[in-house]
N, CA, C and O atoms as a CHARMM CRD file, in Angstrom:
* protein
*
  284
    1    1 UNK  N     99.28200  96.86700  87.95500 PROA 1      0.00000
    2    1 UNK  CA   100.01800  98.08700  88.19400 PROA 1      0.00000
    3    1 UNK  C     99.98100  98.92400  86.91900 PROA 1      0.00000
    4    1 UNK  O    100.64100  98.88600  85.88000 PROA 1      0.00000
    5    2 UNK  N     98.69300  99.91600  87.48200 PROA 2      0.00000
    6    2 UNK  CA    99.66100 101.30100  85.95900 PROA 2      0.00000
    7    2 UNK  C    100.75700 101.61300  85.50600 PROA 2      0.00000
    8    2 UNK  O    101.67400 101.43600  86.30900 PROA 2      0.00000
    9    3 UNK  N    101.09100 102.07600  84.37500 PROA 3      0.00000
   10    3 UNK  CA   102.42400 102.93100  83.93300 PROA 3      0.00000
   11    3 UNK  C    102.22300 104.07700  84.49900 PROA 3      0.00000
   12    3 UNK  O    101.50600 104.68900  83.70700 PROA 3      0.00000
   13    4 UNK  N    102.50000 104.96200  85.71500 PROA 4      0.00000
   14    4 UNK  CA   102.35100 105.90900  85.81600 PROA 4      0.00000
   15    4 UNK  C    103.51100 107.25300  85.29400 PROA 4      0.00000
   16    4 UNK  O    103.37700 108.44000  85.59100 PROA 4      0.00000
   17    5 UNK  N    104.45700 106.74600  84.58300 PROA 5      0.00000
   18    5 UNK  CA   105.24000 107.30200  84.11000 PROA 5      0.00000
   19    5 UNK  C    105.86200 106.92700  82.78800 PROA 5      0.00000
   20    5 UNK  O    106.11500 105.79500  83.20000 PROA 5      0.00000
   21    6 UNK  N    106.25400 106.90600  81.74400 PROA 6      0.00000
   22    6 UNK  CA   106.88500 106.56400  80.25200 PROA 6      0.00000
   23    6 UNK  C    107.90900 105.56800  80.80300 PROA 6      0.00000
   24    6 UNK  O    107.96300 104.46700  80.25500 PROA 6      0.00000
   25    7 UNK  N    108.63400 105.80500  81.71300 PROA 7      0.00000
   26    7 UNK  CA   110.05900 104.96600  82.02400 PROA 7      0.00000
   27    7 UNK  C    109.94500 103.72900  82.96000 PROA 7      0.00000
   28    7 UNK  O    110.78400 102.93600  83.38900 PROA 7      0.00000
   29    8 UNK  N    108.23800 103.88700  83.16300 PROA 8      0.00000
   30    8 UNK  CA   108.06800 103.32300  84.71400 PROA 8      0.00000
   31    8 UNK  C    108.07300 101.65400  83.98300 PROA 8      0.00000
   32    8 UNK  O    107.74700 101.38900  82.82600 PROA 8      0.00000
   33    9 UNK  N    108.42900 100.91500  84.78600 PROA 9      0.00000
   34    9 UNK  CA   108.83400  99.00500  84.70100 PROA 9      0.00000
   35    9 UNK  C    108.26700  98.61800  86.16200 PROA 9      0.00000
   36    9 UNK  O    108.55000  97.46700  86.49600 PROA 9      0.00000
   37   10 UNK  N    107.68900  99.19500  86.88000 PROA 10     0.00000
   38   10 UNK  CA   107.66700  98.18000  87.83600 PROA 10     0.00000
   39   10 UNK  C    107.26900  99.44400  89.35100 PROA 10     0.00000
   40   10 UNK  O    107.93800 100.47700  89.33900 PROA 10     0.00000
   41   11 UNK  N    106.30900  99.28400  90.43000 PROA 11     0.00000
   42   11 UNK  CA   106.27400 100.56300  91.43400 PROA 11     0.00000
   43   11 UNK  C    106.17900  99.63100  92.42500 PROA 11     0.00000
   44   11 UNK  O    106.00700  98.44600  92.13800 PROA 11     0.00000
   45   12 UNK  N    106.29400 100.11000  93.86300 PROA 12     0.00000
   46   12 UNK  CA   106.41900  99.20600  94.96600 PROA 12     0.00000
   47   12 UNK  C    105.13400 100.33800  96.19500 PROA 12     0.00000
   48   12 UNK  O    105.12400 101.51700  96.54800 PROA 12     0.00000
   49   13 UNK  N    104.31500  99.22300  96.43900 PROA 13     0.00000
   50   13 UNK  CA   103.03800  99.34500  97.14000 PROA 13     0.00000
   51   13 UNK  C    103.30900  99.97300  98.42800 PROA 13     0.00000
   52   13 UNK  O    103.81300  99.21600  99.25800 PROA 13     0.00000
   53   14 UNK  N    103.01800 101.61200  98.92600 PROA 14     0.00000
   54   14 UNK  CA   103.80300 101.93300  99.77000 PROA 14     0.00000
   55   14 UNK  C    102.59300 102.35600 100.88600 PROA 14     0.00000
   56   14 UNK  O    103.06400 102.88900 101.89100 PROA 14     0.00000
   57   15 UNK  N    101.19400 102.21900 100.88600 PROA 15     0.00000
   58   15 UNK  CA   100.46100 102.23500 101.43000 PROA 15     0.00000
   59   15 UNK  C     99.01200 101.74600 100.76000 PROA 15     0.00000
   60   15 UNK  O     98.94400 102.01300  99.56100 PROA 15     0.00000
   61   16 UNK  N     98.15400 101.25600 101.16900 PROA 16     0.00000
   62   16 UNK  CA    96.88500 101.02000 101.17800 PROA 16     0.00000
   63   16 UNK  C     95.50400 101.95500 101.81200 PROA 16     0.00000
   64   16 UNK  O     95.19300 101.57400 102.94100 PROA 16     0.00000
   65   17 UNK  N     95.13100 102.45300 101.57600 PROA 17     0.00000
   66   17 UNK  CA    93.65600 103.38100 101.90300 PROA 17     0.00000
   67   17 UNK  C     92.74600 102.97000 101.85200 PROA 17     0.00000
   68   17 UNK  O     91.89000 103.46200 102.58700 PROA 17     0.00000
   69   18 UNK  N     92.33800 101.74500 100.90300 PROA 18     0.00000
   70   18 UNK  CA    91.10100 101.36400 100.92800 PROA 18     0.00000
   71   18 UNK  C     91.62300  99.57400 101.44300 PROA 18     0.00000
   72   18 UNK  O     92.74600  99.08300 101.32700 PROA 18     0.00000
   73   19 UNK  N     90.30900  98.89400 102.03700 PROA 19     0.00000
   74   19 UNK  CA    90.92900  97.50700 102.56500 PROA 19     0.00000
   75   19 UNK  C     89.68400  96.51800 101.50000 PROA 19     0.00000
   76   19 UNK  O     88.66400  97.01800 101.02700 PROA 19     0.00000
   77   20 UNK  N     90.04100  95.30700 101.34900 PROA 20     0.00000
   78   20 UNK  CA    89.36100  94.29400 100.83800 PROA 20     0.00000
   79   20 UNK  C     87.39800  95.04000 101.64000 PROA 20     0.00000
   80   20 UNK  O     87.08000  95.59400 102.69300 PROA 20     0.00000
   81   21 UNK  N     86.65800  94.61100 100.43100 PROA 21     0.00000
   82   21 UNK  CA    85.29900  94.80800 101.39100 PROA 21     0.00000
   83   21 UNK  C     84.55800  96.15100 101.17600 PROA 21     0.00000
   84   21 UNK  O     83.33300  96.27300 101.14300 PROA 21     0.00000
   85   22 UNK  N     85.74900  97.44800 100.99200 PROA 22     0.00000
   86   22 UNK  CA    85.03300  98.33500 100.66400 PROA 22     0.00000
   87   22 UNK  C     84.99200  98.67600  99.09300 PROA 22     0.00000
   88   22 UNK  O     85.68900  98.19700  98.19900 PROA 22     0.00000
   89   23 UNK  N     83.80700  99.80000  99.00100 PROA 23     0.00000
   90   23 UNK  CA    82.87000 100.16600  98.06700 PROA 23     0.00000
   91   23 UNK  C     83.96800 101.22200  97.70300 PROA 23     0.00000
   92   23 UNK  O     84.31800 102.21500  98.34200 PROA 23     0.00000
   93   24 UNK  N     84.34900 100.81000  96.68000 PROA 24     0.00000
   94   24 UNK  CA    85.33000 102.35300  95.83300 PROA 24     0.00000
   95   24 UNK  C     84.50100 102.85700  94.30700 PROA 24     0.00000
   96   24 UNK  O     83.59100 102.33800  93.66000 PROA 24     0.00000
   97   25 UNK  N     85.11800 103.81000  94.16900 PROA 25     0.00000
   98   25 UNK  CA    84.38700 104.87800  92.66200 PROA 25     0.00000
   99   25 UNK  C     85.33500 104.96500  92.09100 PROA 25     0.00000
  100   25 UNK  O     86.28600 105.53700  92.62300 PROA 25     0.00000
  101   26 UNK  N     85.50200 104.16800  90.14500 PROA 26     0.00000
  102   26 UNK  CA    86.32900 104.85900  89.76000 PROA 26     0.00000
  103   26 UNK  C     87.05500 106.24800  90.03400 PROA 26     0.00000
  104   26 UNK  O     86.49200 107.18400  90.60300 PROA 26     0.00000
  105   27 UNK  N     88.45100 106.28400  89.53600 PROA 27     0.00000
  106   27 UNK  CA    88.63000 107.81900  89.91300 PROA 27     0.00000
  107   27 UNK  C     89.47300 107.85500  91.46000 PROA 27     0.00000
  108   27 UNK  O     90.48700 108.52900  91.64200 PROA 27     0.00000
  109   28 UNK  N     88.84300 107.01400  92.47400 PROA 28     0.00000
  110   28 UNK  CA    89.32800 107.04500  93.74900 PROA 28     0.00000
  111   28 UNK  C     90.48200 106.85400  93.95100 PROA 28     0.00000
  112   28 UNK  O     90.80300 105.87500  93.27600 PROA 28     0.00000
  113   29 UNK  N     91.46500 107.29500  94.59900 PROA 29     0.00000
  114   29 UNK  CA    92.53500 106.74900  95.42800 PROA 29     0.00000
  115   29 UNK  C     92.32600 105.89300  96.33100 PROA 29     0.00000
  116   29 UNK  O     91.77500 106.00100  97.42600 PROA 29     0.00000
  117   30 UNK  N     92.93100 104.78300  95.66800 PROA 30     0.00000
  118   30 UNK  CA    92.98200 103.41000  96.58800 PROA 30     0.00000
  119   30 UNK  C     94.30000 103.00900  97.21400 PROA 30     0.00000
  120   30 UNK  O     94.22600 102.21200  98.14900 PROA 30     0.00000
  121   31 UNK  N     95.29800 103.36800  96.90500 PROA 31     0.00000
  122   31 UNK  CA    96.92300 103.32600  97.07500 PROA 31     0.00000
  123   31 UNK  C     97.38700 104.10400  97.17500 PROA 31     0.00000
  124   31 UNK  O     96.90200 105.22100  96.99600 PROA 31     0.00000
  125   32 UNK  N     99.00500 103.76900  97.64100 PROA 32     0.00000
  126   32 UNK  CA   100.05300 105.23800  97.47900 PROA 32     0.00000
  127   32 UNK  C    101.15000 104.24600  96.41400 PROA 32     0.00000
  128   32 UNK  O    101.74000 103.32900  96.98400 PROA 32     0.00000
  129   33 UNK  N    101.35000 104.39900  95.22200 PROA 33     0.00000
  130   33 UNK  CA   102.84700 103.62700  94.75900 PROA 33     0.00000
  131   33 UNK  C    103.96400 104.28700  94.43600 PROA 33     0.00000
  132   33 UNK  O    103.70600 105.34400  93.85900 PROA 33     0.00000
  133   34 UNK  N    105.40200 104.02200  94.62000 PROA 34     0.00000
  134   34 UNK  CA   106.29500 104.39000  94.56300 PROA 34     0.00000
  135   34 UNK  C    107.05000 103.88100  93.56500 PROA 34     0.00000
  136   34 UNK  O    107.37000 102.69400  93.63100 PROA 34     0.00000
  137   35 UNK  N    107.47200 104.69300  92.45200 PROA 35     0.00000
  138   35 UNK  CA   108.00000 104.27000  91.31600 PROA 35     0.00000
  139   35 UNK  C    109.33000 105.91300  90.57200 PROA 35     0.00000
  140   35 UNK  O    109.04000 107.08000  90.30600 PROA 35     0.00000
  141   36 UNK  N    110.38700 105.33500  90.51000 PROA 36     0.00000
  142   36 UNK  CA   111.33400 106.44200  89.91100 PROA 36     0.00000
  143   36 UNK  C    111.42100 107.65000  90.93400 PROA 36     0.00000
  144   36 UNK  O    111.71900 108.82600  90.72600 PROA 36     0.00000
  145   37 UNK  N    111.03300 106.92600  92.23000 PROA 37     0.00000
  146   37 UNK  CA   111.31200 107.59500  93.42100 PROA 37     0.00000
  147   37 UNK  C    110.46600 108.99500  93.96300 PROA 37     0.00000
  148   37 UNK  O    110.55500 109.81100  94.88000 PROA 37     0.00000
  149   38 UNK  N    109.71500 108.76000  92.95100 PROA 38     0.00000
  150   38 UNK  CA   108.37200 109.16000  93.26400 PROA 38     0.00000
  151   38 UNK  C    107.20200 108.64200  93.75600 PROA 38     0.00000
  152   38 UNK  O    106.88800 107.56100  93.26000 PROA 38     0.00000
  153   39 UNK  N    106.05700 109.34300  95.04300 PROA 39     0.00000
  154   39 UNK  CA   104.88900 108.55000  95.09600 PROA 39     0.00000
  155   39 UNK  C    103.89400 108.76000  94.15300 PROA 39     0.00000
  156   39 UNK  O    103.82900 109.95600  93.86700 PROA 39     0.00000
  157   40 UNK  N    103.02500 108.01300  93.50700 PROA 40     0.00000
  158   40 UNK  CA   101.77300 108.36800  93.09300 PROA 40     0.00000
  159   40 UNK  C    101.01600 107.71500  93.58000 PROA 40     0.00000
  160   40 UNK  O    101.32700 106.60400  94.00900 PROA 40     0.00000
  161   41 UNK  N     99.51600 108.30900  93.68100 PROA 41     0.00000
  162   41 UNK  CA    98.28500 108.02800  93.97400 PROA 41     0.00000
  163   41 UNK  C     97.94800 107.06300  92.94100 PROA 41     0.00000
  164   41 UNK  O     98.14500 107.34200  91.75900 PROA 41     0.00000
  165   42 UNK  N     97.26800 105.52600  93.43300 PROA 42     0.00000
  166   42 UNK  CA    97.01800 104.93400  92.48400 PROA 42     0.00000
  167   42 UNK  C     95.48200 104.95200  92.67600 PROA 42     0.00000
  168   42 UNK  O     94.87000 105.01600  93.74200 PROA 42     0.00000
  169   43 UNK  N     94.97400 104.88200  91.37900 PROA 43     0.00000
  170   43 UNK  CA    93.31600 105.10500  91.30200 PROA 43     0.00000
  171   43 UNK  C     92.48100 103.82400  91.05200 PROA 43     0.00000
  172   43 UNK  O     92.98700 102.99200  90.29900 PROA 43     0.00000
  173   44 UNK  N     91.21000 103.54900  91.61300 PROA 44     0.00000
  174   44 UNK  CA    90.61200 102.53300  91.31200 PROA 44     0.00000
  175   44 UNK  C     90.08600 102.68600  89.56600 PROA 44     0.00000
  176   44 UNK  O     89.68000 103.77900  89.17200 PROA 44     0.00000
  177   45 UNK  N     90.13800 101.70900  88.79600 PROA 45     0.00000
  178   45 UNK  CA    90.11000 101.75800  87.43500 PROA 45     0.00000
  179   45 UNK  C     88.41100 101.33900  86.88300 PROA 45     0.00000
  180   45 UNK  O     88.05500 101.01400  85.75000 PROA 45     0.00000
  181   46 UNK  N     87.67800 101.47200  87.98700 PROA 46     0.00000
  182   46 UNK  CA    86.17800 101.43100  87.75800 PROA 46     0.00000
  183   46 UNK  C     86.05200 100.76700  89.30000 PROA 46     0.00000
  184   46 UNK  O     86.75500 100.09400  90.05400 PROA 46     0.00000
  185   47 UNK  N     84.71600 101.37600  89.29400 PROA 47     0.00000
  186   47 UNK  CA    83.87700 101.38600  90.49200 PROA 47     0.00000
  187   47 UNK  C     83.32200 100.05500  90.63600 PROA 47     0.00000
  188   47 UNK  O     82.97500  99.40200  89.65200 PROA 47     0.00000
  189   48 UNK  N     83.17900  99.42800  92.37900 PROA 48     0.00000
  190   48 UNK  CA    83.05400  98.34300  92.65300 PROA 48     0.00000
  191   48 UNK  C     83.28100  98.42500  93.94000 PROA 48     0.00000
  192   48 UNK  O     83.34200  99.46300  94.60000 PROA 48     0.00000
  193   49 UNK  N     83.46900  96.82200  94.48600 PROA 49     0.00000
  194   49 UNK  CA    84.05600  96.29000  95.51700 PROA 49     0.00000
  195   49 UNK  C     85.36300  95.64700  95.42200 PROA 49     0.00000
  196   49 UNK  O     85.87100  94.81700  94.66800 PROA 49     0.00000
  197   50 UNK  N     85.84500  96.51500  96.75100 PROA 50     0.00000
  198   50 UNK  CA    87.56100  95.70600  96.41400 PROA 50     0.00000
  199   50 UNK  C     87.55600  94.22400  97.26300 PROA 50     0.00000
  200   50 UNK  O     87.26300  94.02500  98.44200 PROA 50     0.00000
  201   51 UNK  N     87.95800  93.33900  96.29700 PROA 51     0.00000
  202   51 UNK  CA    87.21600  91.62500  96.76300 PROA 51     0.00000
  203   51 UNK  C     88.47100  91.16900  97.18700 PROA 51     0.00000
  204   51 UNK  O     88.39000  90.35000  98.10200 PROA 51     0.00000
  205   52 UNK  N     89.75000  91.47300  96.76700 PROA 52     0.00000
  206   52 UNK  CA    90.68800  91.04400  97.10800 PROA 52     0.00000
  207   52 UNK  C     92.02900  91.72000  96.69900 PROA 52     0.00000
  208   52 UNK  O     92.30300  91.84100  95.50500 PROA 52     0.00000
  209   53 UNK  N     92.84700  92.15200  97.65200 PROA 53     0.00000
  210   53 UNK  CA    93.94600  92.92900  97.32200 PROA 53     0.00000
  211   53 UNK  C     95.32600  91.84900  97.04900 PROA 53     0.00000
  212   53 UNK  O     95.40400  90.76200  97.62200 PROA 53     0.00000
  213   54 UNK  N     96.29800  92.31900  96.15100 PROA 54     0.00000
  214   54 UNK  CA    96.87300  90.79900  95.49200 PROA 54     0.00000
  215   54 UNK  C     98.51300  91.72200  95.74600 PROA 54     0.00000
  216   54 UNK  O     99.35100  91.04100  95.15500 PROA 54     0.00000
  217   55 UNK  N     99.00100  92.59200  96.19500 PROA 55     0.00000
  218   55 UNK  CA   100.08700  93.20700  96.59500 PROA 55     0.00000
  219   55 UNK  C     99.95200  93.65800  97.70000 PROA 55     0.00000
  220   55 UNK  O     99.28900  94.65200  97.99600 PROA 55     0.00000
  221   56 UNK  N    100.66200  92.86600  98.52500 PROA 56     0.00000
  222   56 UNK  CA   100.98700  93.77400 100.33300 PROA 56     0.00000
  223   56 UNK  C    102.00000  95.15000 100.03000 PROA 56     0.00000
  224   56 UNK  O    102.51200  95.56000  98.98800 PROA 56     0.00000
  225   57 UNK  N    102.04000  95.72300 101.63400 PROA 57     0.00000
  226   57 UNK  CA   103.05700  97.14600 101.18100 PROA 57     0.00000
  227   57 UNK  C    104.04800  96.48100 101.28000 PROA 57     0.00000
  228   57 UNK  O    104.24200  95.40100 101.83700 PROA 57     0.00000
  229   58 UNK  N    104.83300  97.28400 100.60400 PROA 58     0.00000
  230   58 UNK  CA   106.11600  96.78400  99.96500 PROA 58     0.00000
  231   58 UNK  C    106.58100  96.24800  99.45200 PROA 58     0.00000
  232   58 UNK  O    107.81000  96.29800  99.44300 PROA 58     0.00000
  233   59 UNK  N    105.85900  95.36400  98.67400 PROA 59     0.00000
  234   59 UNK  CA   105.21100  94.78200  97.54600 PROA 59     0.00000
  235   59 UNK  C    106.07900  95.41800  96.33600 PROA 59     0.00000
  236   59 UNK  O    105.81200  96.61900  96.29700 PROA 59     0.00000
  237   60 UNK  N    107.00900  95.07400  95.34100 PROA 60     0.00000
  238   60 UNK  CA   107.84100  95.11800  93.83000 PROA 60     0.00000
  239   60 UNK  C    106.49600  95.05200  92.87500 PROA 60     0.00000
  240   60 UNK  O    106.40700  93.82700  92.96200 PROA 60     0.00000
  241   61 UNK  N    105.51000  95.36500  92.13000 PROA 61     0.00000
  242   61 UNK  CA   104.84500  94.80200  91.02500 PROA 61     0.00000
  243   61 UNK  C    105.13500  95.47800  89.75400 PROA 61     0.00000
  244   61 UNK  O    105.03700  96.66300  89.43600 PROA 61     0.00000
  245   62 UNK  N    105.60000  94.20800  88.95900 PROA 62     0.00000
  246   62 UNK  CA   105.86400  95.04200  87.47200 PROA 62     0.00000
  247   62 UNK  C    104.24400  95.82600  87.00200 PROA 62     0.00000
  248   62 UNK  O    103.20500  95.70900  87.65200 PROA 62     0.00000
  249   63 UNK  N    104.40100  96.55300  85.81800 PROA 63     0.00000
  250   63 UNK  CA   103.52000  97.40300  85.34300 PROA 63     0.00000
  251   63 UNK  C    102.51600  96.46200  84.50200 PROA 63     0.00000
  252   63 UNK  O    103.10500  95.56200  83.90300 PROA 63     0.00000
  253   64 UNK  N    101.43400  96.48400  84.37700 PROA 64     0.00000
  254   64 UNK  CA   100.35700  95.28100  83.90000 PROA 64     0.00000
  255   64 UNK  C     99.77100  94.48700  84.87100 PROA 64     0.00000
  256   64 UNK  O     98.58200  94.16500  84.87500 PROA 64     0.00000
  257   65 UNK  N    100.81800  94.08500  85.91500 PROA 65     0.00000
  258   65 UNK  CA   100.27700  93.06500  86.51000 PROA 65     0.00000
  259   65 UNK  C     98.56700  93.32500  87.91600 PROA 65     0.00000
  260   65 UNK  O     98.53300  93.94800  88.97700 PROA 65     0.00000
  261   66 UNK  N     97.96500  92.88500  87.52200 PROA 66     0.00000
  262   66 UNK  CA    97.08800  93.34500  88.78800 PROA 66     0.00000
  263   66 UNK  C     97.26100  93.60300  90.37700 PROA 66     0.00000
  264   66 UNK  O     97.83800  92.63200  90.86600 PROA 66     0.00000
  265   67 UNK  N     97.01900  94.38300  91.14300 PROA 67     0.00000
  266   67 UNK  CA    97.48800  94.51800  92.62600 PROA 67     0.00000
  267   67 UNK  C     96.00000  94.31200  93.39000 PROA 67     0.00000
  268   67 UNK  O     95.98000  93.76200  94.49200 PROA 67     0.00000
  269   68 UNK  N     95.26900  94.58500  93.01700 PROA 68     0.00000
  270   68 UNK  CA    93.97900  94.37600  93.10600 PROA 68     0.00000
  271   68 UNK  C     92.85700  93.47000  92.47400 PROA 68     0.00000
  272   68 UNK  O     93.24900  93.19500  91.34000 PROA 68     0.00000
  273   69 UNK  N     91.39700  92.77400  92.75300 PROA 69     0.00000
  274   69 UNK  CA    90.05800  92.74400  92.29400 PROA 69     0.00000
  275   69 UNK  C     89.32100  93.37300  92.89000 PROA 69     0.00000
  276   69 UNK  O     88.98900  93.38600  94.07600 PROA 69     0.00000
  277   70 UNK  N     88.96900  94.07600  91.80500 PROA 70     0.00000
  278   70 UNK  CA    87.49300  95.15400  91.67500 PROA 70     0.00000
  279   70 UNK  C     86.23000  94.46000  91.10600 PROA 70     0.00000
  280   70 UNK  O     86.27100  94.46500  89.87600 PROA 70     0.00000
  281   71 UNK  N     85.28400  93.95300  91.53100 PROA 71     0.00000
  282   71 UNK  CA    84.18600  93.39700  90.76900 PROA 71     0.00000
  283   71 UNK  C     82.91600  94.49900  91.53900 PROA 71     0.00000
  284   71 UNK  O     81.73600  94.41000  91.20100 PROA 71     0.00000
């Protein structure tokens, strides 16, 4: 999970766009996360295949932790 904000500790997985299997481009929106009661667009952090998604929606993940593999 990015810091998408200075205050942010932690965002909760409020949709998925891309599924295990597909071909994403850095840059992409792969998520929707909700953090300080805001949504943000979460972006794939380099281009790949998403091999395995590691947060369902609604999903709590502190900031650092992975929600995704991209290989």
């Amino acid at each position: 999970m990015p810091r998408m904000d200075p205050e942010m500790k932690e965002g909760r997985v409020v949709e998925w766009l891309k599924k295990e299997g597909d071909v994403v481009k850095e840059g992409e929106v792969i998520a929707r996360v909700e953090a300080e009661k805001v949504v943000f667009d979460l972006e794939a952090p380099k281009s790949g295949v998403i091999k395995k998604i590691l947060a369902n929606v609604g999903d709590v993940v502190p900031v650092g932790k992975p929600v995704a593999i991209i290989e």
